[in-house]
N, C-alpha and C positions, 0 to 999 in steps of 0.2 A: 561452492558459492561463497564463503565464508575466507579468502585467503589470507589469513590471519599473520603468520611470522611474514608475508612479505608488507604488508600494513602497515604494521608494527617498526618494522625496520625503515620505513618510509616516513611515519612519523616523527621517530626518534633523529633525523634530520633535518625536520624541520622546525620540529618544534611542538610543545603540546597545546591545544588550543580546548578551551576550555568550553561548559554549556552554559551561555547566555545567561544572566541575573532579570527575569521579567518578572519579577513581583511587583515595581514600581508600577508599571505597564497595566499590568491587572487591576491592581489596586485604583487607580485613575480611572479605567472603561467600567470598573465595574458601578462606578458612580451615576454611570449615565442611568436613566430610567426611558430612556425614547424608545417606539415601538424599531423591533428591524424592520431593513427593508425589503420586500417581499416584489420582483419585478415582474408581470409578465407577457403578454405578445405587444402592449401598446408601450409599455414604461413601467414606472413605479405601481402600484397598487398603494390607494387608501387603506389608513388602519381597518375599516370596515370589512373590505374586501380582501384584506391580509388573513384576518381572521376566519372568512371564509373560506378561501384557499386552505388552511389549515383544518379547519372543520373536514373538508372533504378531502384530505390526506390522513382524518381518523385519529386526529386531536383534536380531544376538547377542549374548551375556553381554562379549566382546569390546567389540560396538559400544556397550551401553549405558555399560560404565566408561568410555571414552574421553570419553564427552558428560556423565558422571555430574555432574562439578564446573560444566560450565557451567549442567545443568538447575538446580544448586541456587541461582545467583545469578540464572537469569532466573525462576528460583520466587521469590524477595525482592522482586525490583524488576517484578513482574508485576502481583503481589499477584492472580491467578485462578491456580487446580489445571490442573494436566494433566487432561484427561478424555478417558476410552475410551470405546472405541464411536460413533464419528463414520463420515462414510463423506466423500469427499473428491473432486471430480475438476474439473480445470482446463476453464473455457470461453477462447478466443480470441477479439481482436477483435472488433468492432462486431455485426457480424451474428448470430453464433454466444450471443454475451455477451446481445442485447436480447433474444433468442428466449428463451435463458433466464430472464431476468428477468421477461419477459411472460409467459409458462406460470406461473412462481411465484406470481403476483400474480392473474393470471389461475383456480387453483387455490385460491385462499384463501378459507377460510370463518367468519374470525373478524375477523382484522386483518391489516395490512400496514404494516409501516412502514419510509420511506425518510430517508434521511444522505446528502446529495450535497453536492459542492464547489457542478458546477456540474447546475446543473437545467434542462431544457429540453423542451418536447413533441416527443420523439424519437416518431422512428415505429419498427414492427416488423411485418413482412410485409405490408404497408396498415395497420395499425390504428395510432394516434394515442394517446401515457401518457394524453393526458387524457381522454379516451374511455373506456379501460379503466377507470383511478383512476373515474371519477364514474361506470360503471356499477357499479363492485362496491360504491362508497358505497350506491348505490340497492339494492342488493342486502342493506343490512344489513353490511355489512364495512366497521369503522373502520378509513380511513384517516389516517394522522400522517406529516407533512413536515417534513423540516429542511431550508433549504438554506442553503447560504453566499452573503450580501449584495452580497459581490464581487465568488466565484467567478460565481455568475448574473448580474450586473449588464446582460447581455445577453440576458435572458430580457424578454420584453414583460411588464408589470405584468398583462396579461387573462388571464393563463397561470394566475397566482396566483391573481389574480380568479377566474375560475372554476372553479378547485376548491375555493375557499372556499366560495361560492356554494352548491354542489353538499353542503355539510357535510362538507369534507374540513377536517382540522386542521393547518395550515401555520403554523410559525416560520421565520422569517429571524434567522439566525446573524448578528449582531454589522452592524446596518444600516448601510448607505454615511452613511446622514444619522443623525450622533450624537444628533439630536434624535431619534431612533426608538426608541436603545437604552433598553432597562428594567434595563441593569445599566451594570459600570464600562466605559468604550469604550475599543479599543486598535485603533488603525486597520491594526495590521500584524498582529494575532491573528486567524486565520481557522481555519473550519471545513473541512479539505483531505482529510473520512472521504467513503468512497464503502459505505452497507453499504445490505444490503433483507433484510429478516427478514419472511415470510410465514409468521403460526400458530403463530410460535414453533416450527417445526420446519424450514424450511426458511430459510439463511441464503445471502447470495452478497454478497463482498469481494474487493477488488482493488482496481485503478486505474483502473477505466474510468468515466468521469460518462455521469450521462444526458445527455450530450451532441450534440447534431447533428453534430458533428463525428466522428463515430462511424458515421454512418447510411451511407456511400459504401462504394461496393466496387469492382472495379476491376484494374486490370494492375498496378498498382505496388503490391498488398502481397504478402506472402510466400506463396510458392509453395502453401506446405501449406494456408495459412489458408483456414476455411471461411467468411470475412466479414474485412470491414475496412473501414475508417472515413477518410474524406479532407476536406480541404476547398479550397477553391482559395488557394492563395498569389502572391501578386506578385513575375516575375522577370523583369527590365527589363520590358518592353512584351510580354510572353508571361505568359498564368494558365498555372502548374505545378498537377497535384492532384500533393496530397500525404496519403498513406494513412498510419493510424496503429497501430501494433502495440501492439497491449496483451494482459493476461491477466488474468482474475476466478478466484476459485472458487468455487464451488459446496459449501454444505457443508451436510450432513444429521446429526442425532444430536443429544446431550443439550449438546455444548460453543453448539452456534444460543445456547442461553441466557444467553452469553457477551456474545454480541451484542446481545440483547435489552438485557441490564443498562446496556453502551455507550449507545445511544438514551434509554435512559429517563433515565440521568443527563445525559445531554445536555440534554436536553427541559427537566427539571427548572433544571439550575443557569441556564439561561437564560432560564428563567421564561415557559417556554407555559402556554397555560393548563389546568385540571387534565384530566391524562392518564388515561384510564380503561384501567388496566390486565388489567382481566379479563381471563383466556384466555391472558395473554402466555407466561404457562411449562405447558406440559402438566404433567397430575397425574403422570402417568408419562413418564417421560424416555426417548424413542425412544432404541433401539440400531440403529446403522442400517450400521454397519462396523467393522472391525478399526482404524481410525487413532486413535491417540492425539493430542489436540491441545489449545491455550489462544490464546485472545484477547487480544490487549494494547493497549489503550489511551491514548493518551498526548497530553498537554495541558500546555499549560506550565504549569500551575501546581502539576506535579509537581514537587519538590525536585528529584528523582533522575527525571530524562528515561528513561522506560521502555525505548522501542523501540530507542535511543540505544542504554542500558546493556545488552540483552540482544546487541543484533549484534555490541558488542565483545566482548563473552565469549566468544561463539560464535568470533570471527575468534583471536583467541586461543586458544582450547584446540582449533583445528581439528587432523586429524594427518592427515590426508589432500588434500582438496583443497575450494578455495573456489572457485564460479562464482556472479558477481555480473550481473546483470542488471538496468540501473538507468536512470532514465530522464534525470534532473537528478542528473551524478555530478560534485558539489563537496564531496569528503569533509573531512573535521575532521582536524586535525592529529592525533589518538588515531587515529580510523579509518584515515589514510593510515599512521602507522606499524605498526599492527596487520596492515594485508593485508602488507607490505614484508617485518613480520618473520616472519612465517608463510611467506611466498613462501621468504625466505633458512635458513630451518629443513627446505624441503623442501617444504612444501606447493603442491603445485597451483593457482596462482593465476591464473584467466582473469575478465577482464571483456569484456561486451557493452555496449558505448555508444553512445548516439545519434552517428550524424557531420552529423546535420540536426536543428533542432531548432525549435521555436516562441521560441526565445530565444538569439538568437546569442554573447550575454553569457553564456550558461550555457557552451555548444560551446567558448569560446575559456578560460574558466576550465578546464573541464574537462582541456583540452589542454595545460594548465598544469604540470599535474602530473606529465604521462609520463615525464618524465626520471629523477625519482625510482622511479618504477614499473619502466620497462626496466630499470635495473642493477639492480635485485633480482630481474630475470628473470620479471616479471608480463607473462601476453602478452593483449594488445589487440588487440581488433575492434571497428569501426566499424561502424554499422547505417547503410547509403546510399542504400538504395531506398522508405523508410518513415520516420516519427519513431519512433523505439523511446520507448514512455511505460510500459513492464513495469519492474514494483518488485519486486525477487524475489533470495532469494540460498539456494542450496541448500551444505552445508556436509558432506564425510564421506561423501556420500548416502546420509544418516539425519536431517538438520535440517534443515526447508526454511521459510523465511519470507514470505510474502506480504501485500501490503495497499497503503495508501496515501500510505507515510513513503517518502521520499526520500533518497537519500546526500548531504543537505547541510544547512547549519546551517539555512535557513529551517524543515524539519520536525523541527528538536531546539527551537527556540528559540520559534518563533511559533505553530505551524499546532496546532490537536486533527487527533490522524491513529489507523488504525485497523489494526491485521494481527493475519495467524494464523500460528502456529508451528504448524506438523506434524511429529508425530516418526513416520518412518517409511520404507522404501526402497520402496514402491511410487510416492510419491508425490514421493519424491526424485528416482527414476529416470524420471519424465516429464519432471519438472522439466529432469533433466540430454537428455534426449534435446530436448527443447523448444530449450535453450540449443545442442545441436550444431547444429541443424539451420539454427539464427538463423544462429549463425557459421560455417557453410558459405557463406551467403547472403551475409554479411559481409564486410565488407572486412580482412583483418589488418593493423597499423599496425604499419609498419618502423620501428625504433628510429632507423637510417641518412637514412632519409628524413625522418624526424620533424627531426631534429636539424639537417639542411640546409632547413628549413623557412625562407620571406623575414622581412627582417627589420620588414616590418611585422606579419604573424602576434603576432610576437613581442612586439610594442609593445601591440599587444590582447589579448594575453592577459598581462600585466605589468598590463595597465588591469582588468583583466575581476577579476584575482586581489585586485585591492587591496579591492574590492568582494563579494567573494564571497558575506561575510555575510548580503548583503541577496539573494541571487538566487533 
């Protein structure tokens, strides 16, 4: 997933680009004191009725002022409303994640549309995506594909082929061969959203691609998990599987349309061809839960890096405690001060990190960092038995983030990526019970041991760090 020396070689042609300076940015919203906005089936909602909305998402008057200042700069740089009435609940891993995927898709009677990095005729209980995609085509149910040029570049072309064939409508995101592209080419800019919107009411985001890599199941992933995903790796003259941990969500209610709007400008500014959007937003906008939520979308050619600028706010105005669970953790010099000084103000601060990874260069950057992290009393777990590829940080538990952006420069700088904020403590609290159960399983990283660590480690990750940008 991580293909790193062709990246790297890709950048070093064009040029280095650097992450964004939004401290001006911050510093200006964070002045504002106005309530956010809180929308739901008619419009806006009164501050009255905002705080009631909130109330019954299992914050109190307490929990909402504590987050009050950062909703108002992730409401700026979001540019989508908090909306009520969603309903929300995590799927796990390979098995658990395609099942649902496939039900959703499989349940549709209008459209279906998917945003994958990477794309691949995954299977789910026997049955085959391409199977399903060209029977619901034959069914009368438009289907619309995005995938990324890259991310697939190991998808056989008859994949594509035949769901074209079949009248499905497929774009490739930004083609390997710049003779393909219909717009401007950036060989490091990729499409790295994973979303599937069924009907416009049913939506599901995370980390997980339709990947084969996904399909395995097995002794090495985590105990709870009801699926998991492996593939074989190369370790001396022995194949290792190696399972891989992820998390999606599933989310039902009027915010799906959030998503819908993500795709369709996607589709558009890359220039598929015309989208027949009928049916995409129901005339009436399901109420399907108590969870208040928004979509944020983020592409570089945002000024103001969205997903970027909302997790520092959040890391910032945290007053209780941050758990981060991250799959590629090379954070930005903002970001790594932000968790340090949170953690030294009192805050709670645990991360869950891969300690294996599809990209070694990531592992050894990543491990670059701890020194800084231990004296401010951040405590680290390594995930040993699985790749940890979960993007997820819950904040207070009442904030929780999920999607497909990553703690490091490539998804501020390069990638279009996709999450959902959830305001809410049920949704918080799996979140947090999810993250104990990892790092039970987990390895905890000794400060003492780290630090006596060889001194070639050392030299690699001094090498891993100079490069970080491009990882």
């Amino acid at each position: 997933m991580r293909q790193v020396g062709l990246l790297t070689f890709c950048a070093s042609l064009i040029g280095y680009a650097s992450v964004p300076n939004v401290e001006r940015f911050l510093k200006r919203k964070a002045a504002s004191v106005v309530w956010p906005r809180i929308f739901g089936e008619r419009g806006p909602l009164s501050i009255r009725r905002s705080r009631a909305v909130l109330r019954q998402a299992g914050l109190s008057d307490q929990d909402a002022s504590a987050i009050q200042r950062h909703l108002v700069i992730e409401q700026e740089v979001a540019e989508t409303p908090l909306v009520a009435g969603n309903r929300a609940r995590f799927v796990r891993d390979g098995e658990d994640t395609f099942r649902a995927m496939f039900a959703a898709v499989g349940a549709a009677k209008h459209h279906v549309n998917l945003e994958y990095y990477i794309l691949e005729d995954v299977e789910s209980d026997g049955e085959r995506l391409s199977d399903l995609l060209i029977a619901k085509a034959r069914e009368g149910v438009r289907v619309n594909v995005i995938y990324d040029s890259f991310g697939s570049v190991g998808t056989p072309d008859e994949f594509f082929t035949k769901l074209k064939d079949a009248g499905i409508a497929v774009l490739a995101f930004n083609p390997v061969n710049p003779l393909k592209a219909k717009d401007g080419y950036g060989p490091n800019d990729r499409d790295h959203r994973k979303i599937l919107v069924a009907d416009g009411r049913i939506g599901i985001i995370g980390g997980i691609n339709l990947s084969k890599t996904y399909m395995s199941s097995g002794p090495g992933r985590a105990a709870r998990s009801g699926g998991g995903g492996g593939e074989a790796v190369e370790k001396g003259d022995d194949k290792q599987k190696v399972y891989w941990r992820d998390v999606d969500l599933v989310i039902e209610g009027p915010v799906v349309s959030q998503l819908q709007d993500a795709f369709v400008a996607q589709w558009q500014s890359h220039k598929g061809d015309p989208l027949d959007t009928t049916g995409f937003y129901p005339a009436i906008a399901p109420i399907a839960g108590g969870e208040v939520m928004r979509v944020i979308g983020s592409t570089p050619s945002h000024h103001v890096p969205r997903y970027y600028v909302t997790l520092l706010s959040a890391i910032r105005n945290a007053d209780k405690n941050i758990y981060v669970m991250a799959a590629y953790f090379v954070p930005t010099r903002a970001e790594k001060r932000a968790l340090i000084r949170a953690a030294k103000r009192g805050v709670d601060v645990r991360l869950l990190l891969p300690g294996r990874s599809d990209s070694k260069m990531v592992i050894a950057a990543q491990r670059s960092h701890y020194g800084a992290f231990f004296r401010a009393g951040v405590k680290i777990h390594e995930a040993k038995d699985y790749i940890l590829h979960t993007k997820m940080v819950s904040i207070d538990g009442v904030w929780t983030i999920i999607g497909s952006s990553n703690l490091d420069h490539r998804s501020i700088i390069y990638n279009d990526e996709i999450d959902a904020v959830v305001l809410g403590k049920t949704t918080a609290s799996e979140m947090e019970r999810m993250f104990g159960e990892d790092s039970a399983q987990a390895a905890p990283v000794d400060p003492q041991a780290w630090r006596r660590r060889p001194w070639t480690e050392r030299l690699t990750e001094a090498f891993a760090r100079f490069w970080e940008h491009l990882l």
